[in-house]
C-alpha positions as CSV (number, residue, x, y, z in Angstrom):
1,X,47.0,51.8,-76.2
2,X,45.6,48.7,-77.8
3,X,43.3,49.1,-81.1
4,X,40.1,47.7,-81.4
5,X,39.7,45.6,-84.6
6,X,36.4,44.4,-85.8
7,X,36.1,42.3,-89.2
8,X,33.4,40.7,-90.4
9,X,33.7,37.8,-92.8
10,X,31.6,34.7,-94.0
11,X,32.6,30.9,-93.8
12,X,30.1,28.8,-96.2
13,X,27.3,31.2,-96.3
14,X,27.6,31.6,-92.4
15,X,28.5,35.6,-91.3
16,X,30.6,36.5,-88.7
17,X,32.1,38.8,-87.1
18,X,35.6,38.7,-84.8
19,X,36.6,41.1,-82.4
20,X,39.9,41.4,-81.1
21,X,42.5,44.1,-79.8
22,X,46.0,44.3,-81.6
23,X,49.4,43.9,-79.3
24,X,47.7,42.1,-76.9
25,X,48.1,38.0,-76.1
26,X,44.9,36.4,-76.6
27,X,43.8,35.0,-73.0
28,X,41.0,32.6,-75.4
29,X,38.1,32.4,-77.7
30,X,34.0,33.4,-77.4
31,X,31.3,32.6,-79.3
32,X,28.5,35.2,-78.3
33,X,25.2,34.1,-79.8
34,X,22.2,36.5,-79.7
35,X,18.6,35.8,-79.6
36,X,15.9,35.9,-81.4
37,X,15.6,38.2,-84.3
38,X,18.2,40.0,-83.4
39,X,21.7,39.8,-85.4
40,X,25.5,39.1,-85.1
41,X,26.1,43.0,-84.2
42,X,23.2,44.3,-82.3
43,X,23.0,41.3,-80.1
44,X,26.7,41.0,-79.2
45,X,28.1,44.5,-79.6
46,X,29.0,45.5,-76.2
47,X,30.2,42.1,-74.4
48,X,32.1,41.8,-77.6
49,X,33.7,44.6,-77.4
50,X,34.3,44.8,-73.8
51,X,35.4,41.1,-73.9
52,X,38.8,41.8,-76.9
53,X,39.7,44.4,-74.4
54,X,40.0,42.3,-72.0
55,X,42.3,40.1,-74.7
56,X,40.2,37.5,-75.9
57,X,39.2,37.3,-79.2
58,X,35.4,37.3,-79.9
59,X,33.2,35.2,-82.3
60,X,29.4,36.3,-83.1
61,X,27.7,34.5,-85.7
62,X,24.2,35.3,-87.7
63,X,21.8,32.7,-86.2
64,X,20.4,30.6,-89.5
65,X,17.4,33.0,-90.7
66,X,18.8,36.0,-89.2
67,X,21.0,39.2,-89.7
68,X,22.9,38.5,-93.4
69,X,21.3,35.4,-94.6
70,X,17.9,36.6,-93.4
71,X,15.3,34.8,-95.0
72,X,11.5,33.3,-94.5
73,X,9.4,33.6,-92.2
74,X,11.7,36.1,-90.8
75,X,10.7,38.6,-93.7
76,X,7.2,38.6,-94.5
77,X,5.5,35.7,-92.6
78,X,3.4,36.0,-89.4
79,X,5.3,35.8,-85.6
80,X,3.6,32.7,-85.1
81,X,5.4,31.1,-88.1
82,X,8.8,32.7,-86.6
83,X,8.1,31.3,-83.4
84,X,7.6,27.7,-84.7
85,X,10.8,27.6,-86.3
86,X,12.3,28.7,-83.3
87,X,14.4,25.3,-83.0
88,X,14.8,24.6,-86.6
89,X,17.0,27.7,-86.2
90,X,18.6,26.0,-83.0
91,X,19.7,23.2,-84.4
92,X,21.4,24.6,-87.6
93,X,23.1,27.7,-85.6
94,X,24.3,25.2,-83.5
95,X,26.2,23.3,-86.4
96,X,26.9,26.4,-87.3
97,X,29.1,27.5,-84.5
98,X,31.0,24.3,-84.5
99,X,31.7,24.5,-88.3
100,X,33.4,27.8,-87.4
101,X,35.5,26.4,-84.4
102,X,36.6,23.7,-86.5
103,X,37.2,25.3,-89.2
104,X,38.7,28.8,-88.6
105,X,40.0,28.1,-85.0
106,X,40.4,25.0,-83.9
107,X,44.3,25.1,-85.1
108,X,44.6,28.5,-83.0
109,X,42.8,27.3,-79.9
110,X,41.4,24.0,-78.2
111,X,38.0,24.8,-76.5
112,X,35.7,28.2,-76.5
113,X,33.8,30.2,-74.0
114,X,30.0,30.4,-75.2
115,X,27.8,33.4,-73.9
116,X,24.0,32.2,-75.3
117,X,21.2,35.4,-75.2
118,X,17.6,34.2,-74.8
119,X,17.3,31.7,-78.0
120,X,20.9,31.8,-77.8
121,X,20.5,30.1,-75.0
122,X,18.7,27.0,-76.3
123,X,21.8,26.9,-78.9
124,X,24.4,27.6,-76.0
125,X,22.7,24.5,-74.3
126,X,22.7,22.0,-77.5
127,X,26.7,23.3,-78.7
128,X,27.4,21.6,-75.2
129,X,25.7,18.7,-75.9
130,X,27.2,17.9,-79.7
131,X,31.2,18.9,-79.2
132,X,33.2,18.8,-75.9
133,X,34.7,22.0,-76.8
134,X,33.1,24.1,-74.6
135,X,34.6,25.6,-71.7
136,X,32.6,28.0,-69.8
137,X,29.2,27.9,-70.4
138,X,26.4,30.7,-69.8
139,X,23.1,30.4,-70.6
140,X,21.4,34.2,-70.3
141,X,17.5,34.7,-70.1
142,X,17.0,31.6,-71.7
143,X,15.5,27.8,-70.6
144,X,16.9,24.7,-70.8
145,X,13.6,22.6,-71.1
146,X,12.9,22.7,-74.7
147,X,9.6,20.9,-74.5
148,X,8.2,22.0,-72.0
149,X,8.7,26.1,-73.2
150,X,7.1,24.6,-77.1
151,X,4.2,23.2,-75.5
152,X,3.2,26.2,-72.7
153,X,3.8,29.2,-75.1
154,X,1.0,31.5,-74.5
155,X,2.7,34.8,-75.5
156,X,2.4,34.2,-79.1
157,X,0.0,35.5,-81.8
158,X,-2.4,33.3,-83.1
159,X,-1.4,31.4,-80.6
160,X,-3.5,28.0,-82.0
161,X,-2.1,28.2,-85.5
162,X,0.9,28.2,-83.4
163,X,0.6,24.8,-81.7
164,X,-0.4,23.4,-85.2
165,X,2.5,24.4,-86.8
166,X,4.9,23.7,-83.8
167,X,4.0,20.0,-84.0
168,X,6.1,19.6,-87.1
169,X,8.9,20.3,-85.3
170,X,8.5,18.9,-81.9
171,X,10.2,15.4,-82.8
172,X,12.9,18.0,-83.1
173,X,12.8,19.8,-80.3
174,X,12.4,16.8,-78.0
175,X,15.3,15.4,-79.5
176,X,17.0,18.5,-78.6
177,X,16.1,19.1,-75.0
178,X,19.1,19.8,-72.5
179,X,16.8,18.8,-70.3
180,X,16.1,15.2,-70.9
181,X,20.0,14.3,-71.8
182,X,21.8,16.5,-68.8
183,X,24.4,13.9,-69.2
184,X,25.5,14.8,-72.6
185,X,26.5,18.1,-71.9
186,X,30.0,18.8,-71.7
187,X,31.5,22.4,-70.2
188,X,33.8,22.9,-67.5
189,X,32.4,25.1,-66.0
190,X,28.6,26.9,-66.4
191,X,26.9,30.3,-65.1
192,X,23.2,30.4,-65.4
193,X,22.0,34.3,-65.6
194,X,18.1,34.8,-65.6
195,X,15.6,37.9,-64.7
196,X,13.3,37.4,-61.7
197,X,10.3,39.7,-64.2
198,X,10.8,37.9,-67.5
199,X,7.7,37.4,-68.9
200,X,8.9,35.7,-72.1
201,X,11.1,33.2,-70.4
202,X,10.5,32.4,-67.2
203,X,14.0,32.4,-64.7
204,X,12.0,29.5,-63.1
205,X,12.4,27.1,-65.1
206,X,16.3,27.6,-65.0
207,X,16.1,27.5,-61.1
208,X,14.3,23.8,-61.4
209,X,17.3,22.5,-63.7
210,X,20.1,24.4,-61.5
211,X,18.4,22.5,-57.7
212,X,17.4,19.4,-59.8
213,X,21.0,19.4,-61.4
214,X,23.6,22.0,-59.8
215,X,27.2,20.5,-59.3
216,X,30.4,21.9,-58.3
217,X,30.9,23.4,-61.7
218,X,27.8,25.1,-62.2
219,X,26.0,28.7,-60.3
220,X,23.3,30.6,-61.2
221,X,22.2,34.1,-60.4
222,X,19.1,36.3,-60.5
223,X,18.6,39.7,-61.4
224,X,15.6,42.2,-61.0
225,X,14.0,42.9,-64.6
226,X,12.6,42.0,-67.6
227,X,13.9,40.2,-70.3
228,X,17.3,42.1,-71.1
229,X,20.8,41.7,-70.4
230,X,21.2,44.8,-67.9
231,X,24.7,46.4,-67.2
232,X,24.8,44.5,-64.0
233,X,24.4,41.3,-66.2
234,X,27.1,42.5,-68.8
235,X,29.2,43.4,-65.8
236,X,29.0,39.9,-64.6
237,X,29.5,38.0,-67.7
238,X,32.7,39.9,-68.1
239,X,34.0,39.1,-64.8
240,X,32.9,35.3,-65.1
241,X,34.5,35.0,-68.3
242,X,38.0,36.7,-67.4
243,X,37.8,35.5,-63.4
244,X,35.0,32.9,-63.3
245,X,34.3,34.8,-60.4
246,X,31.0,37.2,-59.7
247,X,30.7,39.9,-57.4
């Protein structure tokens, strides 16, 4: 029987940890990315681990602000400040991940899988659009249209100051957008997962992109909940991942 071995290390202040099972061949590499304010273990833990059992070896990186190098406004400040540096954390996590492929990996292995959660999403979206490394892309419970999400947020505190201190970023964010620059994404294949009652990111949205957009590369499926990854969800990133086939 195989052992499960989990390490957790740190590449230029970025922590990460790597799952993998001994005396098996690796069948390839994931980044799993959780969402927001969540971490590199509480937001990964079970795909990762169900994932190195499968044989692959398993990346999950602390989004910038989050988990180990947790800092402001994820600390003390108000959720509306979090929520308006939602994309300033995209866009260094994103460097992020691609610092660690090139630099820990990228002699091992020449492309990675890359399972995005909800903010993870938004990353999973922009690593696609800034390396052709990515193989099979899935965006879960998340939106590709950047702008669009910024502007219309009304599930945030203080949701005023909010707009105000969003604007500073939305030169950003715009630059960012999946959305507006479909062409510069580069995955061979992609499996959109969203819930059908998400009230904090809306699956329809990601139905727009998928009719507006949808090739012979990409599907898309819709579960019955909330804004969570259920098992069935889990169940069929596993099988996408190993088979790139869902039941």
């Amino acid at each position: 029987m195989s052992r499960m071995i989990i390490e957790t290390s740190n590449f230029e202040g970025i922590p990460y940890n790597e799952y993998s099972s001994d005396n098996m061949d690796i069948k390839g590499l994931v980044f799993i990315q959780h969402g927001f304010e969540s971490n590199k273990n509480r937001g990964a833990d079970y795909l990762a681990i169900q994932l190195a059992r499968k044989g692959y070896k398993v990346v999950s990186i602390d989004a910038y602000k989050h988990g180990d190098r947790l800092e402001e406004p994820f600390i003390s400040e108000e959720v509306f400040k979090r929520y308006a540096d939602a994309f300033i954390i995209v866009d260094q996590t994103t460097k992020d991940i691609i610092t660690i492929f090139e630099n820990i990996y990228k002699k091992e292995f020449s492309n990675f899988d890359l399972i995005g959660v909800s903010m993870g999403g938004f990353i999973a979206y922009v690593v696609s659009m800034q390396c052709d490394y990515v193989n099979k892309l899935l965006p879960v419970i998340t939106t590709p249209y950047f702008e669009e999400l910024a502007r219309k947020r009304t599930n945030v505190p203080n949701l005023e100051n909010y707009k105000l201190e969003m604007q500073s970023s939305m030169e950003l964010i715009i630059s960012l957008d999946p959305s507006k620059q479909v062409d510069n994404m580069k995955y061979k294949s992609m499996f959109i997962l969203s819930c059908k009652n998400d009230e904090v990111i809306s699956y329809l949205p990601s139905k727009r992109f998928y009719d507006e957009f949808k090739n012979d590369k990409m599907m898309i499926k819709f579960y019955e909940d909330g804004h969570t990854v259920n098992r069935q969800m889990q169940n069929d990133i596993v099988e996408y991942i190993v088979n790139e086939k869902v039941v």
